[in-house]
C-alpha positions in Angstrom: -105.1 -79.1 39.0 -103.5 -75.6 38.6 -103.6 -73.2 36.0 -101.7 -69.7 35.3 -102.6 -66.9 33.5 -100.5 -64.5 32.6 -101.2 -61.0 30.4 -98.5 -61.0 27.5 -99.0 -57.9 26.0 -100.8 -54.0 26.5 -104.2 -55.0 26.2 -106.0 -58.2 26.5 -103.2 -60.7 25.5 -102.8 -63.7 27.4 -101.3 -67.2 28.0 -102.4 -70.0 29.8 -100.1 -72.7 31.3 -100.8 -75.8 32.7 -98.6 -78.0 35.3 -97.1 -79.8 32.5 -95.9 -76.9 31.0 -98.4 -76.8 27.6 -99.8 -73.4 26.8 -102.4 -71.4 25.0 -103.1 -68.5 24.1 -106.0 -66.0 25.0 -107.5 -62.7 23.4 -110.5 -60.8 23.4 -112.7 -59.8 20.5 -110.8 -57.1 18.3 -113.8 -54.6 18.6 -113.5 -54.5 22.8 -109.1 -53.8 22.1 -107.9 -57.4 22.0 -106.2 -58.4 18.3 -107.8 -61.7 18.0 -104.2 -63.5 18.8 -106.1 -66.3 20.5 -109.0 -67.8 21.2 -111.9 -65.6 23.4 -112.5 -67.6 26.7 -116.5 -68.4 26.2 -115.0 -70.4 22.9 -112.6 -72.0 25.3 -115.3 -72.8 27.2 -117.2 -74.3 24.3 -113.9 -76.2 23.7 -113.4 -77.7 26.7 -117.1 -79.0 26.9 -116.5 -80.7 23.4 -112.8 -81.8 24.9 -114.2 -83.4 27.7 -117.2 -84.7 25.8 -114.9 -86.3 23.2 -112.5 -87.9 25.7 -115.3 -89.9 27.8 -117.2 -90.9 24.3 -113.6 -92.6 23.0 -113.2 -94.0 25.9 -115.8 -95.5 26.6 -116.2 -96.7 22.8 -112.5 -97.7 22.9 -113.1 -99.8 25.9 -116.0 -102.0 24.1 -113.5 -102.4 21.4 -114.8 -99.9 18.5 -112.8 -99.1 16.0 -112.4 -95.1 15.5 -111.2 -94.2 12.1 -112.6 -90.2 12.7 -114.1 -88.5 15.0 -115.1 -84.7 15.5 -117.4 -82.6 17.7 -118.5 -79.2 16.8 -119.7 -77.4 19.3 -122.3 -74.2 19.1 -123.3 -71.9 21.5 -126.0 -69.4 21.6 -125.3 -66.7 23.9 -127.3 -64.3 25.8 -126.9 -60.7 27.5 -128.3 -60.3 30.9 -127.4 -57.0 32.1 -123.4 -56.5 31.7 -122.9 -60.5 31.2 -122.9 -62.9 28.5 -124.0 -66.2 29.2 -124.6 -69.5 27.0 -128.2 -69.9 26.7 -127.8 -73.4 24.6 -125.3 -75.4 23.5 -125.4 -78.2 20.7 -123.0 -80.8 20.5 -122.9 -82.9 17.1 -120.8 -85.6 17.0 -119.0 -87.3 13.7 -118.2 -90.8 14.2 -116.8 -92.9 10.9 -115.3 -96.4 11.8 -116.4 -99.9 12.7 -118.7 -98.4 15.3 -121.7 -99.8 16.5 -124.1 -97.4 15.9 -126.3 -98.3 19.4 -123.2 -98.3 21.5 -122.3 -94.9 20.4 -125.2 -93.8 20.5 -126.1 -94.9 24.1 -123.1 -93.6 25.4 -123.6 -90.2 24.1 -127.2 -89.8 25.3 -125.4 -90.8 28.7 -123.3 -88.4 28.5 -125.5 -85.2 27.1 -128.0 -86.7 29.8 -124.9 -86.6 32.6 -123.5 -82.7 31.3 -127.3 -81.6 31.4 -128.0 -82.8 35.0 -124.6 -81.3 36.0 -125.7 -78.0 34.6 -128.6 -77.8 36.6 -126.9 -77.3 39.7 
């Protein structure tokens, strides 16, 4: 897997492209110099954890034959300064489900999952 970055303007500007050729683009927070022409990369970060989340949940749900009418995943992180860096302290995931789920299925599957990404984040 390969990704390329490339600034796209004078300040903090920047586009990402994959090896499929799909793209998105980067910024930082207007009161650092960036114009807020994309998203900041810790909220890419809390995208790609709900991303992946989301993926392996319908999958898995998809798999045992549920039947997904909606689903959404917001994703909140706290963040925390140590020193020069900000870090995520916590972050919630909250899943939306609406469809002839099984409630037990879905729900075993995401306590699989939050239990998987936490013992992950350990290391």
């Amino acid at each position: 897997m390969k990704i390329n970055i490339k600034r796209i303007d004078d300040d903090f500007g920047m586009e990402a492209v994959n090896e499929d050729g799909n793209t998105l683009l980067m910024d930082s927070a207007p009161d650092i110099g960036g114009k807020g022409t994309g998203m900041r990369p810790m909220q890419l970060l809390l995208a790609a954890v709900g991303g992946c989340s989301a993926i392996d949940v319908i999958l898995i749900l998809k798999k045992q034959k549920q039947i997904i009418k909606s689903f959404e995943v917001e994703v909140d992180g706290e963040r925390e300064k140590i020193e020069d860096y900000n870090l995520f302290r916590d972050i919630c995931l909250h899943f939306k489900i609406k469809g002839k789920v099984d409630v037990d299925k879905a729900e075993r599957q995401l306590n699989y999952l939050l239990k998987n990404i936490a013992r992950y984040l350990k290391h």
